[in-house]
Residue frames as qw, qx, qy, qz and C-alpha x, y, z in Angstrom:
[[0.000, 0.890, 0.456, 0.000, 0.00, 0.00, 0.00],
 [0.480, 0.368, -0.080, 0.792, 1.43, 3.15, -1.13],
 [0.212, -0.518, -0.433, 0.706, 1.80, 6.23, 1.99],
 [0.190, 0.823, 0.506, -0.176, -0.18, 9.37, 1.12],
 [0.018, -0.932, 0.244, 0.266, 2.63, 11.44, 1.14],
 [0.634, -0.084, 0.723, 0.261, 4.48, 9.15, -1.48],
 [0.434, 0.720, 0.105, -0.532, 4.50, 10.62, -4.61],
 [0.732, 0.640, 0.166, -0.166, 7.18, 8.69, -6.51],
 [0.651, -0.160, 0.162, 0.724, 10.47, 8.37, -7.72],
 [0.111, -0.746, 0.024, 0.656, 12.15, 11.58, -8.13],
 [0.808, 0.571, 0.126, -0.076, 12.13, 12.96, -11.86],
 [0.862, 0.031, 0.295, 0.411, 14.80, 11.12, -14.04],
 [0.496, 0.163, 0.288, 0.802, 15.77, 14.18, -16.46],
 [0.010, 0.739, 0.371, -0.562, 14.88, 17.72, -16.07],
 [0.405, 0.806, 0.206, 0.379, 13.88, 20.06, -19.43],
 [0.365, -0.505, 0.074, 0.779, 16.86, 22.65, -19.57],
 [0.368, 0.353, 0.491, 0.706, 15.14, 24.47, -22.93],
 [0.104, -0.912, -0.290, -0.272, 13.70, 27.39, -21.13],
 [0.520, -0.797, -0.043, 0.303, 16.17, 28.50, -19.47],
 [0.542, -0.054, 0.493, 0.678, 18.97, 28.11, -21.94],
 [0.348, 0.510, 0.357, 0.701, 16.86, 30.22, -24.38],
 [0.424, -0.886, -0.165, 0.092, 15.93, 32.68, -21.46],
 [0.293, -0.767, 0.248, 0.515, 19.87, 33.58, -21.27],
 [0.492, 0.314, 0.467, 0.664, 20.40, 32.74, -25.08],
 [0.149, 0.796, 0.380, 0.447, 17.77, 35.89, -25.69],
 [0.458, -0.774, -0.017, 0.438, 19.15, 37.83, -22.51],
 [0.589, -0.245, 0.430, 0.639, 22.57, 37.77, -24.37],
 [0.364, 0.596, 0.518, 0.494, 21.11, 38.55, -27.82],
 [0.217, -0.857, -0.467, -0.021, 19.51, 41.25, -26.29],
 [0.409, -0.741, 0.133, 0.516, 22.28, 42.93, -24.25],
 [0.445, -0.091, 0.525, 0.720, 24.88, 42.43, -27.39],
 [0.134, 0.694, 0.526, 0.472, 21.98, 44.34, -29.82],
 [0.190, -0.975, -0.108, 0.026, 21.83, 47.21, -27.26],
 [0.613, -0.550, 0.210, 0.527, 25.43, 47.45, -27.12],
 [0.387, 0.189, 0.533, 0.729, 26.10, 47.74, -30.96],
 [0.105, 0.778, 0.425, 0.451, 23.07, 49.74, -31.64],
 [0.458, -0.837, -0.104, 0.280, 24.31, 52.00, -28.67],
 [0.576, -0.410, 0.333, 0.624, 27.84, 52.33, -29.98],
 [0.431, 0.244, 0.470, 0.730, 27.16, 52.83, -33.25],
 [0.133, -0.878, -0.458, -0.039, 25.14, 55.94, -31.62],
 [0.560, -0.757, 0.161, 0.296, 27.65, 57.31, -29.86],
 [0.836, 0.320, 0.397, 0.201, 29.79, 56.88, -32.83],
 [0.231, 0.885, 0.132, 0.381, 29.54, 60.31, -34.16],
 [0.722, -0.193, -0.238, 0.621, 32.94, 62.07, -33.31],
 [0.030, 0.443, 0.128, 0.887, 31.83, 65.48, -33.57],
 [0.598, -0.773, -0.126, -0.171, 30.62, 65.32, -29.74],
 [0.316, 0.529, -0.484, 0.621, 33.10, 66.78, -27.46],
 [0.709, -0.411, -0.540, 0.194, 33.15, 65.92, -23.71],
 [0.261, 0.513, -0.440, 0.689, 33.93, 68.68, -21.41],
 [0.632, -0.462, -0.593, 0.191, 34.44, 68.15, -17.62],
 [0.068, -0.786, 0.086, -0.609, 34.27, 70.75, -15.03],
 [0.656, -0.312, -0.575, 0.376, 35.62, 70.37, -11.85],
 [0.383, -0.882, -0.174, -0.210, 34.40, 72.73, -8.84],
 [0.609, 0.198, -0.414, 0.647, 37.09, 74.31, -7.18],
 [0.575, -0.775, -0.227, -0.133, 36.69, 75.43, -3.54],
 [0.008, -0.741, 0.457, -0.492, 38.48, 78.22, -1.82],
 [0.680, -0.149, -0.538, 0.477, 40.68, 76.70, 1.18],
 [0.266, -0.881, -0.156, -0.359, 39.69, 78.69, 4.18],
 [0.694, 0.059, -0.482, 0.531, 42.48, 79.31, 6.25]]
């Protein structure tokens, strides 16, 4: 007689095709935002200027 709380042998092989295409499309994903991002940014007629605050020394 089988116990109630007997459900079986444990399962034999487990489905790894959602997950695998879960970080396949992650990846896709990231690597498409990166190129299409760069080739934004691309344009070499932007100039960067940094400013750095400068604070009297009180003495």
């Amino acid at each position: 007689m089988r116990d109630r709380d007997d459900f079986g042998l444990p399962e034999q092989r487990a489905s790894t095709g959602l997950p695998l295409s879960i970080m396949l499309l992650s990846m896709l994903t990231i690597g498409l935002y990166l190129v299409v991002g760069g080739a934004l940014v691309q344009n070499e007629s932007r100039s960067v200027a940094v400013y750095i605050p400068t604070v009297p020394i009180a003495r």
